[in-house]
N, C-alpha and C positions, 0 to 999 in steps of 0.2 A: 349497588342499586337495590332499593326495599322494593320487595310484591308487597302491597298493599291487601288487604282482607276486605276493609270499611271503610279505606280513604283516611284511616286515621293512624290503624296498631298496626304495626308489624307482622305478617303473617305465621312467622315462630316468633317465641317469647323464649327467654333465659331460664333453665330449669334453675332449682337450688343447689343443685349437683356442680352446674357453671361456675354461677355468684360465686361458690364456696373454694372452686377452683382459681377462678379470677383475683378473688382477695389473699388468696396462698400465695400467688403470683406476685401480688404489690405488694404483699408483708415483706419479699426477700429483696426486693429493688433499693436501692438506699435513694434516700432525699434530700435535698440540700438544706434544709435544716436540720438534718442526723448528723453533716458531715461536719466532723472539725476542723478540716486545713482546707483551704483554696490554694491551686496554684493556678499563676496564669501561665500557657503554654504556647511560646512564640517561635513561629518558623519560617526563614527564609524563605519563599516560595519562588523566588526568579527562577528562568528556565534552566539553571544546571543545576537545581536540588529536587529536580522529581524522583530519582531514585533513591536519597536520603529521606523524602517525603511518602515515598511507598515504604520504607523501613520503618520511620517512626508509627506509621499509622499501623502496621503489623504487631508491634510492642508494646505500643500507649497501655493496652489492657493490663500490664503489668502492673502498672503507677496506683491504678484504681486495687490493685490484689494487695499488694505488699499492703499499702495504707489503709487496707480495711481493719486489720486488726488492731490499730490504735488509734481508732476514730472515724476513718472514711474520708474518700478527699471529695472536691469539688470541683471541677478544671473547666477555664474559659480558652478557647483555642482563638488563639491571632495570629495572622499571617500578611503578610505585604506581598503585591508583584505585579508586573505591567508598569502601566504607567502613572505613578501611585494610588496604585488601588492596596486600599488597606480594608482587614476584616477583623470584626470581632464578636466573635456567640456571646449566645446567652450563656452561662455557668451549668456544667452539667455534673451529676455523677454517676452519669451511665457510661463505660466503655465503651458498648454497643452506641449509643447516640452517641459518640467524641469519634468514633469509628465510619460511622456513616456522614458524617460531616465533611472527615478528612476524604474520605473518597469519592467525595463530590468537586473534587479541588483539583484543576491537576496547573503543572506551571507556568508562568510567561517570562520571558525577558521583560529585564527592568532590573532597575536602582533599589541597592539597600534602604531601607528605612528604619535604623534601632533607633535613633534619636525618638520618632512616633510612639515606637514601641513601649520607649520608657516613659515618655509622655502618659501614655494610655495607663500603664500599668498603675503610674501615680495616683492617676484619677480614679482610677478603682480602688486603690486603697483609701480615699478619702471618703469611699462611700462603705467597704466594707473591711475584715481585715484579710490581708492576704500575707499568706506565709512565704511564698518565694515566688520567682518571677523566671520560669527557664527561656534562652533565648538561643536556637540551633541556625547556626550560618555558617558558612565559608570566605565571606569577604565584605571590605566595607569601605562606602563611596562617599560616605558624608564629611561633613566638618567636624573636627574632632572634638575642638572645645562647645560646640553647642551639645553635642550627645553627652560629654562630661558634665554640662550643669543639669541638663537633664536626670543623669545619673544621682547629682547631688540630689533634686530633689528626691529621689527615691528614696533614698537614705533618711534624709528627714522623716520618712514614713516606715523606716523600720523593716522595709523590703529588699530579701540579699537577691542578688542578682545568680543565677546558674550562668554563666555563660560558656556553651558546647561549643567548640570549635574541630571542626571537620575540615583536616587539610592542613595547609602549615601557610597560609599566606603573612607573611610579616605583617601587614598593615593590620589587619585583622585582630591577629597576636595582640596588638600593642594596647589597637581600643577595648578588644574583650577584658583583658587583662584591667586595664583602667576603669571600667564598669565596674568588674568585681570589686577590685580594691575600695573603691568608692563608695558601694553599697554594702561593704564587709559580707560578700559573697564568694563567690568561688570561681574560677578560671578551668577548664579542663578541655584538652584535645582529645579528640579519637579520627581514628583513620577512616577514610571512604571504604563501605564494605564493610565495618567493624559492627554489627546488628549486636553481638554481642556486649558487648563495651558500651554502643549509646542503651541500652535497655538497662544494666546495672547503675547507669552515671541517672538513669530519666527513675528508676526504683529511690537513686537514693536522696533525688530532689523533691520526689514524692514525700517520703518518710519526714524528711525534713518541715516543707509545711506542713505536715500533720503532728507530727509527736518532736520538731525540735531539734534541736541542737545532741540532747540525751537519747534518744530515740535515735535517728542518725548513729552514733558512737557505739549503741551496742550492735545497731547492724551492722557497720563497717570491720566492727572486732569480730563479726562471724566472716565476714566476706571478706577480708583484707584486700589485698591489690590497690587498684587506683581507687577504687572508692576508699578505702583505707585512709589513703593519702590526702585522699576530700575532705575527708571527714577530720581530720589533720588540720588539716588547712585553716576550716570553717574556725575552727576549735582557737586558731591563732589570731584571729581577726581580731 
């Protein structure tokens, strides 16, 4: 609430000492015209991935670290849950705003929706270019051959899919798997509880829409392990 002086000014005004602080402040923040990779970053939200959901939103800041030094990323956060409620932000490149987003979120029961997800992501690429499309779930309830043409179109648009699989559900295996394939993306598991492993797998789909396929490979030749083997992967498509 302003105290008024004259019904008009503010009763303190901004020294130059402020201003000069103020714009030190917005010089270090990146902007989405700085940034060069966009990824969109899609999660599961039905009621048994709140605690994969409080994990990712603890690490996300990483994706924004790693990819600052080769450009800067951009990240659109989407989510499904309940009873298909589906969301998707505005494009940020602030951690801190992708952070306070997610923990405004918490989860419902309800049905899968990647079929949507890939839909959506489509669309955004037709409006701008997007580098990969991560999608973190544990299981899936749809029709397979409609998420598969789905998935083609993505492809047609030049967008690999990351898809993180949490858990070992066969069915899931089979569609994640087919996604990737599809979008000449990548397939990878980690275990429930794994904070490690989803933060290295979410650095290296960062790196990827920002610096590529070659950006990816010399990180994974510092970092070996499964991201090694992503990177591998990607490299085979």
């Amino acid at each position: 609430m302003w105290v008024m002086a004259n019904d008009k000014l503010p009763a303190k005004t901004s020294t130059s000492r402020d201003i000069d602080a103020f714009l030190k402040r917005a010089a270090k923040l990146p902007t989405l015209v700085q940034t060069k990779g966009r990824l969109i970053f899609a999660i599961d939200a039905t009621l048994s991935r709140q605690p994969t959901w409080n994990r990712a939103t603890e690490i996300q800041s990483d994706m924004f670290e790693v990819a600052h030094a080769i450009g800067g990323l951009a990240v659109q956060l989407v989510f499904f849950r309940g009873s298909g409620e589906f969301h998707a932000s505005e494009w940020t490149a602030s951690a801190k705003v992708l952070a306070g987003r997610m923990r405004d979120v918490t989860c419902r029961s309800g049905f899968t929706q990647l079929r949507r997800v890939l839909a959506h992501a489509a669309a955004e690429a037709r409006q701008t270019k997007v580098g990969a499309l991560v999608y973190i779930g544990d299981c899936f309830e749809e029709d397979a051959d409609s998420v598969a043409a789905e998935a083609a179109n993505l492809a047609l648009l030049g967008v690999p899919a990351f898809m993180f699989h949490e858990g070992d559900d066969p069915r899931a295996a089979a569609m994640f798997r087919d996604v990737a394939r599809l979008t000449k993306g990548v397939y990878a598991r980690f275990d429930a509880g794994a904070a490690k492993q989803l933060r290295e797998l979410l650095m290296a789909a960062a790196i990827y829409a920002t610096g590529g396929a070659v950006a990816l490979r010399a990180h994974a030749e510092k970092k070996g392990g499964h991201v090694l083997r992503l990177s591998q992967a990607l490299d085979h498509k």
